[in-house]
C-alpha positions in Angstrom: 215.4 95.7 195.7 215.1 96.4 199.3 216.3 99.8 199.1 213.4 100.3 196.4 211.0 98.5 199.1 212.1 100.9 201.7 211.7 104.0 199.7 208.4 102.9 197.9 207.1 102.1 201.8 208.3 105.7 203.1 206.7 107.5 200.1 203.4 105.2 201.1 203.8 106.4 204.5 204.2 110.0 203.9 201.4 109.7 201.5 199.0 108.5 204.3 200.2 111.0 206.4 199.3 113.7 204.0 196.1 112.2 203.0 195.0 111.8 206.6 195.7 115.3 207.2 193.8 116.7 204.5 190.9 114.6 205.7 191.2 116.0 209.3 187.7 117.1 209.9 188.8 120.3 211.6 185.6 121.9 213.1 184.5 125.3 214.6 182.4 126.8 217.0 180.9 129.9 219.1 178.7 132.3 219.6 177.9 135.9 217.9 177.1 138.5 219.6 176.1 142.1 219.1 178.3 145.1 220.5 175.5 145.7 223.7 176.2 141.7 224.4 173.0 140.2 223.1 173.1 137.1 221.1 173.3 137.4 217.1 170.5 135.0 215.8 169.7 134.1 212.1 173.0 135.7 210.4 175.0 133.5 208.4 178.5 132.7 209.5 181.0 131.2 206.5 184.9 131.6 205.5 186.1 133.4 202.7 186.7 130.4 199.5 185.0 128.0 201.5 180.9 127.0 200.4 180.1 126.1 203.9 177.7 128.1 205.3 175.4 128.1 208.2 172.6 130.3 210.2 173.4 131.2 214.0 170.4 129.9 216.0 168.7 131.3 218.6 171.1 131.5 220.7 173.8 133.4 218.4 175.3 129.8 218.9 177.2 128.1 215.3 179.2 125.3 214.0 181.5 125.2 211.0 182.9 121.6 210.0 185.1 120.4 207.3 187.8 123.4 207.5 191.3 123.1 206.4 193.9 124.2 208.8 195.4 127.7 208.6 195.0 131.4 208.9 191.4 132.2 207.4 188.9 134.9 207.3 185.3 134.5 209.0 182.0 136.4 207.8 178.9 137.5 208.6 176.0 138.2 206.6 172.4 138.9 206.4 171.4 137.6 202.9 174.4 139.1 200.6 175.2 141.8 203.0 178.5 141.4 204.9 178.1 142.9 208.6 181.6 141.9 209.5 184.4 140.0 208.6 187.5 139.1 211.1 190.8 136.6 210.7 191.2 133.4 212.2 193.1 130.5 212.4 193.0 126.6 212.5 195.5 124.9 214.4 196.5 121.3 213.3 196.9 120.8 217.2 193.2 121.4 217.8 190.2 119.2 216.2 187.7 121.7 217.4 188.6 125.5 217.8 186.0 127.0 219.6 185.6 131.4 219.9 182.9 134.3 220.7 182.6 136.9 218.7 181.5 140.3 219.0 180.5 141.9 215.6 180.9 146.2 215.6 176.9 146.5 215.2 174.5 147.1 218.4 170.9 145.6 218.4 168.9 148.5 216.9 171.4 148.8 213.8 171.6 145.0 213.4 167.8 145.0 213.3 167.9 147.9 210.2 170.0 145.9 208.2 168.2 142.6 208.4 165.1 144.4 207.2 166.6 146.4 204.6 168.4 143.3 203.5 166.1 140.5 204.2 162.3 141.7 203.8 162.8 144.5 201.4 164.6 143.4 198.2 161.8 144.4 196.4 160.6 147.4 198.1 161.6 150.6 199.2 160.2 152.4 202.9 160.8 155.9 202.4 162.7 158.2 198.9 164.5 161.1 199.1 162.7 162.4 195.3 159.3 161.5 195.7 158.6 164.6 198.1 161.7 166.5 197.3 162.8 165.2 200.9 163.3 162.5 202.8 160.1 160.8 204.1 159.1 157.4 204.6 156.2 155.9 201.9 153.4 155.8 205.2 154.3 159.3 206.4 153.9 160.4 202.2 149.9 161.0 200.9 150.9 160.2 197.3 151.2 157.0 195.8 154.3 155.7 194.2 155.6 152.2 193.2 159.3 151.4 193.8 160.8 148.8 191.0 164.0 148.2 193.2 167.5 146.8 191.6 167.0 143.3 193.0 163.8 143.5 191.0 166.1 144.2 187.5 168.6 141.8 188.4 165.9 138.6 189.4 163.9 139.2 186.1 167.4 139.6 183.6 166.0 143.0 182.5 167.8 144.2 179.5 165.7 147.0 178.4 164.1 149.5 180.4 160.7 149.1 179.2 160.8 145.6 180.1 161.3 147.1 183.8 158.3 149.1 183.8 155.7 146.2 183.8 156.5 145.7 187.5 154.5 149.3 188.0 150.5 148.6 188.3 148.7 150.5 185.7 151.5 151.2 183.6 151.8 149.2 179.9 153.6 150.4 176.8 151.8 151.9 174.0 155.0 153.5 171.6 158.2 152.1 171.5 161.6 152.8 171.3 160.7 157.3 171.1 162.0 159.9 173.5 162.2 159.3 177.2 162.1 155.4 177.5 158.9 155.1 175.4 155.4 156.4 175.9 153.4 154.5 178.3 150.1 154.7 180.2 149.5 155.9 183.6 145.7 155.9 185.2 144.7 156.9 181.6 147.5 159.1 180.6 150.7 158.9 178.1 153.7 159.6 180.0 157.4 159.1 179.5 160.2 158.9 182.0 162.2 162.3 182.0 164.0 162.8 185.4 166.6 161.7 187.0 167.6 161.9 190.6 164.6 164.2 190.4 166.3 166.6 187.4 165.8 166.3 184.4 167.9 163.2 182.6 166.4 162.8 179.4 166.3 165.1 176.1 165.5 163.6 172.9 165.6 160.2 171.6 167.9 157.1 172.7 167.5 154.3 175.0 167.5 154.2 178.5 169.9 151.8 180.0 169.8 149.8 182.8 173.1 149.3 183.6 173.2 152.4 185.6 170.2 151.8 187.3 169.7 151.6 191.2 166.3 152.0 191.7 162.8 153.1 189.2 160.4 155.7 191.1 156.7 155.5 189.3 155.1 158.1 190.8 151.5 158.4 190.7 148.8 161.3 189.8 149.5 164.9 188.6 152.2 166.4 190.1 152.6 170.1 189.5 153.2 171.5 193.0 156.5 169.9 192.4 157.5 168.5 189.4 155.8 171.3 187.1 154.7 170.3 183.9 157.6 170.5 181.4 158.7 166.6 182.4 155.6 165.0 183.5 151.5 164.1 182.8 148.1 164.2 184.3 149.1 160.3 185.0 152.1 160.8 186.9 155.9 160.6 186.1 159.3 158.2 186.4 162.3 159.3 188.8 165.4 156.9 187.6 167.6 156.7 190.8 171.1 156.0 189.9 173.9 154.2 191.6 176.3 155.9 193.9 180.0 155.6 194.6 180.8 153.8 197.7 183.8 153.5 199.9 184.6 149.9 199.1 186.5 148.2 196.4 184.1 145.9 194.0 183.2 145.2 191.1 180.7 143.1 188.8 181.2 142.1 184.6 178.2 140.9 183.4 177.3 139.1 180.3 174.0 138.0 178.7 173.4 136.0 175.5 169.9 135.3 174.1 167.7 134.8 170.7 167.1 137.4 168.1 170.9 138.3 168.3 171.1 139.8 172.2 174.3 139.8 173.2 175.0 142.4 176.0 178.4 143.2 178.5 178.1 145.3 181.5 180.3 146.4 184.1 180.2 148.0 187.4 183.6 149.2 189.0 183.6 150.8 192.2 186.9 152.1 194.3 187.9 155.2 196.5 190.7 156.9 194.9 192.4 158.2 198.1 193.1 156.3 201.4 191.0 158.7 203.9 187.9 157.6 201.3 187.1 161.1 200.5 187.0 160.9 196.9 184.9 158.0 194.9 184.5 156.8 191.8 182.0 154.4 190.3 182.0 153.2 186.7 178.8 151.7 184.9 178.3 150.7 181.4 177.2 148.6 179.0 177.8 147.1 175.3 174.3 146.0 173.8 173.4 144.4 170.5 170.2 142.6 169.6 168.1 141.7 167.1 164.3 141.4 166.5 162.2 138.2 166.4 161.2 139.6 163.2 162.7 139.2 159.4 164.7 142.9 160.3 165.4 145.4 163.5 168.2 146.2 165.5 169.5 147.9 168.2 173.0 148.8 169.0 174.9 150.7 171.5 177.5 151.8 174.0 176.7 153.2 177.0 178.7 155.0 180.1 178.4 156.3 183.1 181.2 157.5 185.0 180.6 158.8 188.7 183.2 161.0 191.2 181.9 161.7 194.6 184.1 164.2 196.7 183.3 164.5 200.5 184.8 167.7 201.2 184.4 168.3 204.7 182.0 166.5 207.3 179.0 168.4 205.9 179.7 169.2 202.4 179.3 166.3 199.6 179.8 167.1 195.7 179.0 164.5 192.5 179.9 164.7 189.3 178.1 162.3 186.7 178.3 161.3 183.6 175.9 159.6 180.9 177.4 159.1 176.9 175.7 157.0 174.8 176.2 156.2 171.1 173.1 154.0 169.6 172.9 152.5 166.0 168.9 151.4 165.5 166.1 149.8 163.3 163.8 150.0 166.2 161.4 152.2 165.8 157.9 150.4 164.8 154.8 152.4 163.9 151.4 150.4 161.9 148.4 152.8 161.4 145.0 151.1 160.8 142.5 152.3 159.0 139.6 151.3 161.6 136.6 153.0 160.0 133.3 151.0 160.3 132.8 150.4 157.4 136.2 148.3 156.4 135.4 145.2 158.8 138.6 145.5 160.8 138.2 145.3 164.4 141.8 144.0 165.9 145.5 142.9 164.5 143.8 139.7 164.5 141.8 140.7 161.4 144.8 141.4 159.1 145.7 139.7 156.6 149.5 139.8 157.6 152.4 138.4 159.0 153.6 139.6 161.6 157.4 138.4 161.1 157.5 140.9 158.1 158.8 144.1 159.1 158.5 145.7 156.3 161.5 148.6 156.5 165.0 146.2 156.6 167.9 146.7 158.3 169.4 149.3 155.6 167.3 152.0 157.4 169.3 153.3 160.5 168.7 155.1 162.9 171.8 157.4 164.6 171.7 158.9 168.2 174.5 160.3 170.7 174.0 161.8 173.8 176.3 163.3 176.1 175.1 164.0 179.9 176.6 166.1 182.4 175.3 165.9 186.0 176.2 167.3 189.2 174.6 167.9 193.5 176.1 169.8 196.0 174.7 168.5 199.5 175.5 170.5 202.2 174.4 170.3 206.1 174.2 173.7 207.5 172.8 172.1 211.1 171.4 169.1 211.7 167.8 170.0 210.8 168.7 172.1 207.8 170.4 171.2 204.8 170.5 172.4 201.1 170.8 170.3 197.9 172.1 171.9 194.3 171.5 170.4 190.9 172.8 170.9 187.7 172.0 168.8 184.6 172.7 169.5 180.8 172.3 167.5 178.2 173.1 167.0 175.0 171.1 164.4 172.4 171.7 164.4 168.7 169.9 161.9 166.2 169.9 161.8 162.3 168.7 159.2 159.7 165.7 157.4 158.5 162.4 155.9 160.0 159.4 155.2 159.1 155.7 154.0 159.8 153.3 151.8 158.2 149.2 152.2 157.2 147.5 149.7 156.6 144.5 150.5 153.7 140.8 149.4 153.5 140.4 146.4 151.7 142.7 144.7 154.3 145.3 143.6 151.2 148.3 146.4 151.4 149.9 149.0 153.4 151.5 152.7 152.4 155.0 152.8 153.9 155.9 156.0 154.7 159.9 157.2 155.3 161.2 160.3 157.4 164.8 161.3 157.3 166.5 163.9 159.9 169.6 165.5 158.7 169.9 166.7 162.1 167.8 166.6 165.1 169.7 168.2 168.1 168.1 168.8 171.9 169.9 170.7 174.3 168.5 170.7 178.1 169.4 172.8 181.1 167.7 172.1 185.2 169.2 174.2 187.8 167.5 173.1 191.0 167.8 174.7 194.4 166.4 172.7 197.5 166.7 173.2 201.4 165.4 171.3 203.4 164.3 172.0 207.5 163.3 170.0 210.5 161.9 171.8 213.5 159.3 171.9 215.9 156.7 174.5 216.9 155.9 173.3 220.3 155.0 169.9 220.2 154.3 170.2 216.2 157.2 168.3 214.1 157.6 170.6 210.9 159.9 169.2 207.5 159.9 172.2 205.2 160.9 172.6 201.6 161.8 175.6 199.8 162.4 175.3 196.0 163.7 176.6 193.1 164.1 175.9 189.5 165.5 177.0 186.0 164.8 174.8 183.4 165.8 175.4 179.5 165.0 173.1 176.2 166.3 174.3 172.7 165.9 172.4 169.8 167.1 172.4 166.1 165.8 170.1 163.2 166.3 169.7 159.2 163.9 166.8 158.3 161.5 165.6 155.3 159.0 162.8 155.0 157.3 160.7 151.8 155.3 158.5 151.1 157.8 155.6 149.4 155.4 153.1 147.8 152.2 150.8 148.3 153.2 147.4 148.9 151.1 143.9 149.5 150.5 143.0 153.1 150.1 139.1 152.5 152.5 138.7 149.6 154.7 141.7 148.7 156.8 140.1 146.2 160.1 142.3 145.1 158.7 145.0 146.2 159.5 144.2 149.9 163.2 144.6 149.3 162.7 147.5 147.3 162.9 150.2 150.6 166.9 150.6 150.9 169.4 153.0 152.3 169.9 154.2 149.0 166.6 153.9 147.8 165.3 156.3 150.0 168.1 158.6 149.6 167.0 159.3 146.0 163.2 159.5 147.0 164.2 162.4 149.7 166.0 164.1 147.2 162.8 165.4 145.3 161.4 166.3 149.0 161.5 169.7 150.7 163.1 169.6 154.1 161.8 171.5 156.7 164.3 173.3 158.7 163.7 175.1 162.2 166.1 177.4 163.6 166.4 176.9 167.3 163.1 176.8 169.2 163.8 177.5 172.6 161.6 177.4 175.9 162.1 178.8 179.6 160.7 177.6 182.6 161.3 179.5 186.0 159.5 178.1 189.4 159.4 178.4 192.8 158.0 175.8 195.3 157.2 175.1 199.1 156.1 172.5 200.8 155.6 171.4 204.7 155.1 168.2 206.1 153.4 168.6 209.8 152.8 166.2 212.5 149.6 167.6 214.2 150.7 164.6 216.2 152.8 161.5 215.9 150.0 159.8 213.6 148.1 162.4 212.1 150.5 164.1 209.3 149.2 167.2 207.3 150.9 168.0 203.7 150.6 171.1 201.9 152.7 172.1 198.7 152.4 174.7 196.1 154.5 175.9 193.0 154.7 178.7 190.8 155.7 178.7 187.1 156.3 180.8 184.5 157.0 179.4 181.1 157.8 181.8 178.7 158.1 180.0 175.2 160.1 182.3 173.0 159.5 180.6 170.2 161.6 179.7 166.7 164.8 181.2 165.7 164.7 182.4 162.1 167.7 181.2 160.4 168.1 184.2 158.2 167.0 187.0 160.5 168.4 185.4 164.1 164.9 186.6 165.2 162.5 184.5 167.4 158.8 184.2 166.6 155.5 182.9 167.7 156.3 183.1 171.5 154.0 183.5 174.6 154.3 183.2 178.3 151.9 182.1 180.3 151.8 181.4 184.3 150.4 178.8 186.4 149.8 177.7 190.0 149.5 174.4 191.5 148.6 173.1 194.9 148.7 169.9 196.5 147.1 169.1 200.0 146.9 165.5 201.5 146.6 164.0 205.0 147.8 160.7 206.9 146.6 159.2 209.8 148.7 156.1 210.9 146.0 153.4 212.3 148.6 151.5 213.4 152.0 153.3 214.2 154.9 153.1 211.6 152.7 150.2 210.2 149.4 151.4 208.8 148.1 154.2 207.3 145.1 156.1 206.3 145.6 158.6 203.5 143.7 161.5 201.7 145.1 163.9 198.7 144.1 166.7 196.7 146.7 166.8 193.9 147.0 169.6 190.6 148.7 169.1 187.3 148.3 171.3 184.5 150.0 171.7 180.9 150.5 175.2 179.0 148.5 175.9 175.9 149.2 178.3 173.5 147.5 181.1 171.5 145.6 179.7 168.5 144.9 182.2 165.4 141.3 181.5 164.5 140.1 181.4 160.8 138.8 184.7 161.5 142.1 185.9 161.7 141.3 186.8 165.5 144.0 185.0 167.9 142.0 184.1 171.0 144.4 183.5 174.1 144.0 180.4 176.5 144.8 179.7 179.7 146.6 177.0 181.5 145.1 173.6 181.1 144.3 171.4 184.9 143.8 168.4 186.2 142.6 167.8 189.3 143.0 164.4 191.2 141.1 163.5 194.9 142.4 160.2 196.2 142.3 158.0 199.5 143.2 154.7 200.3 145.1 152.9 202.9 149.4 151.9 203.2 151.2 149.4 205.2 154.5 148.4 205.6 154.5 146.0 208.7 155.6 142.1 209.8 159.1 144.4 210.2 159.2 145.1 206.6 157.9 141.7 205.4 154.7 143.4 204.0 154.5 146.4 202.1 151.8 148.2 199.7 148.6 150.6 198.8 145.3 150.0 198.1 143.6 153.2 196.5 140.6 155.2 194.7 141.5 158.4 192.7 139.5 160.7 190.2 140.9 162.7 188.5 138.8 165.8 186.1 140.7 167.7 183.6 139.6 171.2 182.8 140.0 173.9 180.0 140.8 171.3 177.4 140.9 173.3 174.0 138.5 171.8 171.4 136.8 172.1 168.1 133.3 174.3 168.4 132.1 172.1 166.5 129.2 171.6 164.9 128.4 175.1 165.2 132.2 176.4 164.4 134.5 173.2 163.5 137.0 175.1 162.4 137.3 177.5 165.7 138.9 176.0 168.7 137.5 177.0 172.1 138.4 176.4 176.0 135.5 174.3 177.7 136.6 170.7 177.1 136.8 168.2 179.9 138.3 164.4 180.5 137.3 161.9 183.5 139.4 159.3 184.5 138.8 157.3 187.7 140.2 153.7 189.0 141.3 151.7 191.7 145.1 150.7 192.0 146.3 148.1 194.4 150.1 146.9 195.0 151.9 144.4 197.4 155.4 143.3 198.2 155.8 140.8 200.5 158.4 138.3 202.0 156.5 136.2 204.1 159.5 133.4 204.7 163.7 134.0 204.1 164.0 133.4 200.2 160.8 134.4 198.7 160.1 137.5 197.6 156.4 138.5 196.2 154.9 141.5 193.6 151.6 141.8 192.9 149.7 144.7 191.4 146.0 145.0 189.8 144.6 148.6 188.3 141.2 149.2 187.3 141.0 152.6 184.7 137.6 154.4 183.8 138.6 157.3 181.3 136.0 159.0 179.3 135.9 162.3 177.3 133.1 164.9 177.9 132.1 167.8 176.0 135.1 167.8 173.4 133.5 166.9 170.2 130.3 164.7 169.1 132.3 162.4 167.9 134.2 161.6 171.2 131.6 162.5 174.0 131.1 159.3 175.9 134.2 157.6 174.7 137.4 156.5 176.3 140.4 158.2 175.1 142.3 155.5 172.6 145.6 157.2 174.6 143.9 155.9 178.0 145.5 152.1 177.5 143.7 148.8 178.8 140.8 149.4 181.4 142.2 146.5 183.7 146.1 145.6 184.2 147.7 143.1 186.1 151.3 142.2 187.0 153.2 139.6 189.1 156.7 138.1 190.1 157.2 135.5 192.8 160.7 134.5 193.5 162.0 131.9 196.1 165.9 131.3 196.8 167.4 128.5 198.8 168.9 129.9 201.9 170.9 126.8 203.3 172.4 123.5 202.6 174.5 122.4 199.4 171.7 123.9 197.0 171.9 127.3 198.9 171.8 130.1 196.2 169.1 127.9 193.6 166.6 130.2 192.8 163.4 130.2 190.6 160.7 133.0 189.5 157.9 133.1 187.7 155.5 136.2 187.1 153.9 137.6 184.1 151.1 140.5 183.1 147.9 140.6 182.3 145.9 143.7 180.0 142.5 143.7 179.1 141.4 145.0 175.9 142.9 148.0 174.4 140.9 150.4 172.5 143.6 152.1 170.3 140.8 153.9 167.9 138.1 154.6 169.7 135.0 157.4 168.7 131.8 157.5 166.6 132.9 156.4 163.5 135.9 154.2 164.0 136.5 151.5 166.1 139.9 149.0 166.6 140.8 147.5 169.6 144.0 145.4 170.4 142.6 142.4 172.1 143.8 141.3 175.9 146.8 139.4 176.6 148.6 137.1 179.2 151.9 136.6 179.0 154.2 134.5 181.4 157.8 134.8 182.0 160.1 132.3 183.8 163.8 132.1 185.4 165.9 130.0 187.2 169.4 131.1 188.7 172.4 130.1 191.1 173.7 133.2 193.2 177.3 132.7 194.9 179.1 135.5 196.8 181.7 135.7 193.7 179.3 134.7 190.5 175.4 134.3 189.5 174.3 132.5 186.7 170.7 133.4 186.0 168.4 131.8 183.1 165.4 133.3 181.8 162.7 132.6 179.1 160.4 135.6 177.9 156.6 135.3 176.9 156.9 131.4 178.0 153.8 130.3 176.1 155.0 132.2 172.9 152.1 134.5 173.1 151.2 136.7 170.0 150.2 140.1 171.3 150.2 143.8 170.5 150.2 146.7 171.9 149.5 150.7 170.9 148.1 154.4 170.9 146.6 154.6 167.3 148.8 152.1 166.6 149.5 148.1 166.2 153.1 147.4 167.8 153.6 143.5 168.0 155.3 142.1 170.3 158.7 140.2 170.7 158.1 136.3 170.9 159.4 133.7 173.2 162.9 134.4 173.8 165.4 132.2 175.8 168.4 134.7 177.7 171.4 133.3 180.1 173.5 135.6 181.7 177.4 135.1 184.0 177.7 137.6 186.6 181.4 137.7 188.7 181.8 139.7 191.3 185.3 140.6 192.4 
């Protein structure tokens, strides 16, 4: 008995010994300091597994309590960014350990990471695309909106198009079509073509944003360097993709949400050879979802290997990859007949509903792509450098589609079906850039030479029909009666149209220089020469092209900068061209009467500011923009003749902001005002705004606040939304059908850790039903509740 007393009280004892040493309330101290001895304030200072965190203050002075005993590793960080890590150790002697540190980082480069990390999150100071060269936003004359990756990964986006509502002026009018969808841009379709300023897209399939780093909107015709192949009188998109690094990390990703989403993604990073000289980077993403409606899908893999091989101090090469494999029943089309005289003025006047899609999920949709990019950067000095590109791609898509009109008498719809036996694109951009930085006395000079070969073949076999004629309000059997089979038998008795390859050639040459008259007053001056040379279609019995023309164009671009406050401020002016080719047309005379180039020219000025060290950021600016040589009908003299001597206005006011007034929130706001309006094109249009010109007023916001410190550190919350007035999708003498305005109001809430996220998010909050269009009715997806895991190794 004693001998049990003995050992039970030993046990007891060692027990208390070891619990009293896990309590020990170990503590640490010191001071940060930068590599020029100046004291380190406002970084956080934690240990590696342990949640305790705390900010330096003013004095670089911290203190760390509640540690464990043993050999741990300290680091510091601005926001997520580590700025240095180093090992230490807790001695069980010691209660309090107390040591300086000096982090590898001197005051200047400590003060260029806390504003790239701490102000802009959701902004961007300066692109390497925008101008073809590197150049800050205030030093640039042209407007362009940013949509940053912190922006994606705040909101949840799963879909690209969901991104692009963070761009003022910018909504979607069709869906789920080549280049991202069609959207509007100061009162112009445009679709989202390049990437890394080549081109990125070819065909149809989606757009992932897996792969995404950040999303360049850039704003007004841009033909002095962009051409006209990949872009519109309203601008263009630059997607700017992630990069291999020379660190080891990694993210798995994985949302789940209603209407079926379910999506994985991955991003692996790791150098692949000990001196760091060769990269790689692996992005991708498994996405399925459904539709909020009785039938749609989308489907698909994506991947996006990248190898980066430094191979000497000044020579860089990278290899990319894109493949995607898509499985859809996503594309959404509903024509309304919006004559005068049949009563119907909006979607709200239909006697439908809207959870009907009308074409099931037997319909599918089938796209591949395969992508091949590569740049060779090279430093010949350090002022002058050259930058090669090479993209090809390769898009294939066959199946069945279809679109939807809805009839006078407002009681049933046609449904129309198209199936491709094959629709294959093929795309080749070589691109040749130096770039130079010199002086001619005191006159700072940044000069771009250009060249460019780009190439666009396609090949199709497809046939359309009209199916049947089925009820709006209560279809019956008949709604089932548009299968896979089905339609197979109704093509059978169609004729397919098959092209041989149709293949176009564009060859250009561009300069530009950027002068500093002095060190605020910036001059810009670009110009570019094309030559498209359309060769036309390939027979497929004689191997013989015909119907081709070339045609040549030039466009300049002109815009000054004063800088009212240095590096903070600016006063801007452009003069900006655009222009599209237009071919011959045979007239009914059997004359063929040969046009010239179609242009648009845009005068803008406003004001930009990035100050408060990066806290504030944005544009506030006027533009007008006149498009000449439009080709028309000569009508009513000649209605069947087309002449040259059309025009279209469009004019507005855009205004953006970023801003992170306090650590932890982080602000967008944008507001665009449009005023487009046909002139001399036809008595039927004269006076009207085109129905491809979107809303006349837009809106978006985002405001997101995270907790910086304390044991709620890393709570976050965000709330935004978009606003669109009314949308005149049909628009001219006779006809008239106008989707009406809209707010809708998103939501999120997350917790971000080091080594995981968890991030929830609820779409359209109020469950708004809206729509939106260009000659079309699209509705839009309803409130939809997503939560997504992120771990980060």
């Amino acid at each position: 008995m004693k001998k049990l007393v003995r050992t039970s009280c030993m046990m007891l004892l060692l027990l208390l010994v070891a619990f009293s040493l896990y309590a020990q309330d170990f503590q640490m101290e010191g001071h940060v300091y930068t590599l020029d001895s100046l004291p380190v304030t406002n970084i956080f200072v934690s240990l590696i597994g342990s949640s305790n965190k705390v900010l330096t203050n003013k004095d670089g002075a911290f203190k760390l309590s509640k540690l464990n005993a043993g050999n741990l590793m300290i680091t510091f960080s601005i926001q997520d960014k580590i700025i240095a890590q180093e090992p230490l150790t807790i001695s069980n002697d010691t209660q309090l350990t107390s040591k300086d540190f000096y982090i590898q980082i001197n005051k200047t480069q400590l003060e260029e990471v806390r504003v790239t990390s701490l102000h802009n999150r959701y902004s961007s100071s300066n692109s390497d695309f925008v101008a073809k060269m590197p150049l800050k936003d205030l030093e640039n004359p042209q407007v362009y909106t940013t949509i940053t990756n912190a922006v994606l990964k705040d909101q949840l986006i799963v879909s690209y198009a969901d991104a692009l509502k963070n761009v003022p002026g910018v909504i979607m009018q069709l869906e789920n079509n080549s280049g991202g969808g069609t959207v509007t841009s100061r009162g112009f379709s445009t679709q989202s073509f390049l990437r890394n300023g080549v081109v990125g897209v070819a065909g149809s399939g989606s757009i992932d944003p897996s792969n995404i780093e950040n999303i360049e909107a850039i704003k007004g015709p841009s033909g002095a360097l962009y051409g006209s192949s990949l872009i519109s009188y309203g601008g263009l998109f630059n997607i700017v993709t992630k990069k291999p690094l020379d660190t080891t990390k990694g993210e798995i990703s994985y949302t789940n949400g209603n209407y079926g989403l379910n999506r994985l993604t991955i991003d692996i990073n790791t150098p692949l050879n000990k001196s760091k000289s060769l990269l790689f980077r692996l992005n991708g993403a498994i996405h399925k979802e459904g539709s909020w409606q009785d039938a749609g899908f989308n489907n698909y893999t994506f991947l996006a290997p990248s190898l980066l091989y430094k191979m000497d101090p000044a020579t860089t090469l990278q290899i990319d990859g894109e493949f995607l494999n898509e499985r859809a029943n996503n594309f959404y089309r509903l024509f309304v007949d919006g004559s005068l005289a049949t009563g119907v003025r909006s979607p709200e006047d239909l006697n439908i509903n809207w959870k009907r899609r009308f074409i099931g999920d037997g319909i599918v949709d089938k796209s591949n792509q395969q992508k091949l990019f590569a740049v060779l950067n090279h430093q010949f000095s350090p002022n002058w450098t050259s930058r090669t590109n090479f993209s090809y791609i390769s898009g294939q898509e066959s199946g069945g589609s279809g679109w939807l009109s809805a009839l006078a008498g407002n009681d049933s719809l046609y449904r129309t079906m198209m199936w491709y036996d094959y629709y294959n694109n093929y795309a080749t951009d070589i691109q040749e850039n130096i770039n130079g930085d010199f002086h001619i006395g005191k006159m700072r000079n940044r000069i771009l030479l250009g060249l460019e070969y780009y190439s666009l073949t396609t090949k199709a076999s497809y046939g359309s029909s009209l199916f049947d004629k089925v009820s709006m309000s209560n279809p019956g059997v008949e709604y089932t009666a548009l299968t896979n089979e089905s339609l197979q038998k109704a093509m059978s008795g169609t004729s397919f149209i098959q092209t041989g390859a149709v293949l176009t050639n564009t060859y250009s040459a561009y300069v530009q220089d950027v002068l500093n008259i002095t060190d605020r007053l910036i001059a810009m001056a670009s110009v570019r020469w094309d030559y498209y040379d359309y060769k036309g279609q390939k027979s497929v019995i004689t191997a013989q092209y015909s119907g081709g023309y070339h045609q040549g164009a030039l466009s300049p671009k002109f815009g000054l900068v004063y800088q009212l406050v240095k590096d903070q401020l600016s006063l801007f002016g452009n003069y900006m061209n655009g222009f599209s080719n237009v071919a011959p047309v045979q007239q009914p005379d059997g004359s063929t009467s040969v046009f010239k180039p179609e242009h648009a020219n845009q005068w803008e000025t406003g004001i930009k500011a990035n100050t408060l060290n990066g806290k504030l950021s944005g544009s506030v600016s006027y533009y007008d923009i006149q498009v000449n040589n439009v080709v028309r009908s000569d009508a009513p003299a000649r209605p069947q003749y087309q002449v040259q001597n059309g025009t279209q206005f469009s004019k507005g006011i855009e205004a953006q902001l970023t801003a992170n007034p306090i650590a932890g929130l982080n602000i967008i706001l944008g507001y665009a005002y449009n005023d487009s309006k046909y002139k001399n094109i036809d008595s039927t249009l004269n006076g009207y705004r085109p129905s491809s010109a979107g809303p006349a007023n837009m809106a978006n916001a985002w405001i997101s606040y995270r907790l910086q410190q304390g044991k709620l550190s890393g709570i976050g919350f965000g709330f935004g939304g978009n606003y669109a007035s009314q949308n005149k999708v049909i628009n001219d003498l006779y006809d008239n059908y106008a989707l009406p305005s809209f707010v809708v109001l998103n939501a999120a809430l997350s917790y971000d850790k080091p080594k995981y996220s968890l991030t929830f998010k609820l779409d359209n909050l109020t469950n708004k039903m809206y729509w939106v269009g260009w000659a079309t009715t699209i509705p839009q997806m309803q409130r939809r509740f997503s939560a997504n895991l992120s771990i980060r190794f």
